[in-house]
C-alpha positions in Angstrom: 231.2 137.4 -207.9 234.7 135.7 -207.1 235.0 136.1 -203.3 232.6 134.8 -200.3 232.8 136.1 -197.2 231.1 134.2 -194.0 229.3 137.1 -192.8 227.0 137.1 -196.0 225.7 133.7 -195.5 222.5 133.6 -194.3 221.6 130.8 -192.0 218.4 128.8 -193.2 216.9 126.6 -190.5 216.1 123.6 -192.9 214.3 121.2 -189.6 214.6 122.2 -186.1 218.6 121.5 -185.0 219.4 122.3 -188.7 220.8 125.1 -190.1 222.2 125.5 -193.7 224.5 128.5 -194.9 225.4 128.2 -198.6 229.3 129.3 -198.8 229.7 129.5 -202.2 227.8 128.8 -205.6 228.6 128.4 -209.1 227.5 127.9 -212.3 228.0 124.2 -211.4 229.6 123.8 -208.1 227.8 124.6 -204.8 229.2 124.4 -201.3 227.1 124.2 -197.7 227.9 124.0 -194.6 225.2 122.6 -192.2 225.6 122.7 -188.8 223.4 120.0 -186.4 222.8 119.7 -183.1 223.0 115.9 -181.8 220.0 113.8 -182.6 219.7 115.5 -185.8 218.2 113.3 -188.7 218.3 113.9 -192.0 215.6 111.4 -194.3 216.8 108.9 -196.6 216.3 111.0 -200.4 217.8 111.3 -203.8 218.6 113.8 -205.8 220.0 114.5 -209.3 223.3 116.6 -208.0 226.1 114.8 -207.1 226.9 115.5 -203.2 230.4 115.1 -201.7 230.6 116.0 -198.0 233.6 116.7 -195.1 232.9 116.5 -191.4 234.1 119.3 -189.9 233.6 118.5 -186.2 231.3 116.2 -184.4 230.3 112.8 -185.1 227.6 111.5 -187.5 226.3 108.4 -188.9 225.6 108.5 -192.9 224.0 105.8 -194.9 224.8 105.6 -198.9 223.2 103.0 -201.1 222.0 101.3 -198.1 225.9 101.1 -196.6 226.5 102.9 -192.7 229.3 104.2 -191.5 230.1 106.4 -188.5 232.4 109.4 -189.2 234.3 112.2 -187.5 236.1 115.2 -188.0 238.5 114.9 -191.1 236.4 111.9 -192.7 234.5 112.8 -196.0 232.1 110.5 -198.4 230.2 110.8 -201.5 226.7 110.6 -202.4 226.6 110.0 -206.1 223.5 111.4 -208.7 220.5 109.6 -207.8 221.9 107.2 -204.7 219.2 106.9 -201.7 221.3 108.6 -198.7 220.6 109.7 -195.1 222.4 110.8 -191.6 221.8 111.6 -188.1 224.0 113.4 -185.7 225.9 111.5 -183.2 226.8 114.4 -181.6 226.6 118.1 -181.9 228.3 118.3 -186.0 229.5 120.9 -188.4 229.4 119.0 -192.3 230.7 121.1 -195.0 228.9 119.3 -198.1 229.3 120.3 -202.2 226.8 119.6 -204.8 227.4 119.8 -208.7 225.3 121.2 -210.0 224.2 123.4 -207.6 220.8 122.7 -205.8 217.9 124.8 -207.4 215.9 124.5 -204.1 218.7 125.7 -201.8 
């Protein structure tokens, strides 16, 4: 399949405040966009996919490798294979995020 429309992705509540809708997936590129209400937090974890993410709207704090930073709307980072990573919503967010490979467990 080469086209994705919005309507066909299913919204996954992953926590409460959390929902994940997969955009788009590939043989070795995945796309996500996870929407979080404020307060939102999201554990520090690892994983083997490399994770590159785009803030859509809102405001959210995310920690990489044991580095902060808050970021808005337009501001993007990367979470390389294996780094220790975590976020919480500063406000009410929209965070578009790809992973290569895709995640298995999404």
């Amino acid at each position: 399949m080469m086209f994705f429309p919005y309507a066909d992705a299913n919204p996954v509540e992953m926590a409460p405040g959390l929902v994940r809708r997969t955009l788009v997936s590939g043989d070795s590129l995945m796309i996500c966009r996870f929407d979080l209400e404020s307060g939102v937090e999201i554990p520090s974890h690892a994983h083997h996919h490399d994770q590159a993410g785009y803030v859509v709207s809102g405001k959210i704090r995310i920690a990489v490798d044991g580095k902060s930073l808050e970021l808005g709307a337009g501001d993007s980072y990367i979470a390389p294979s294996g780094a220790l990573h975590s976020a919480i919503a500063l406000q009410e967010s929209v965070v578009v995020d790809t992973f290569s490979p895709p995640r298995e467990d999404y």
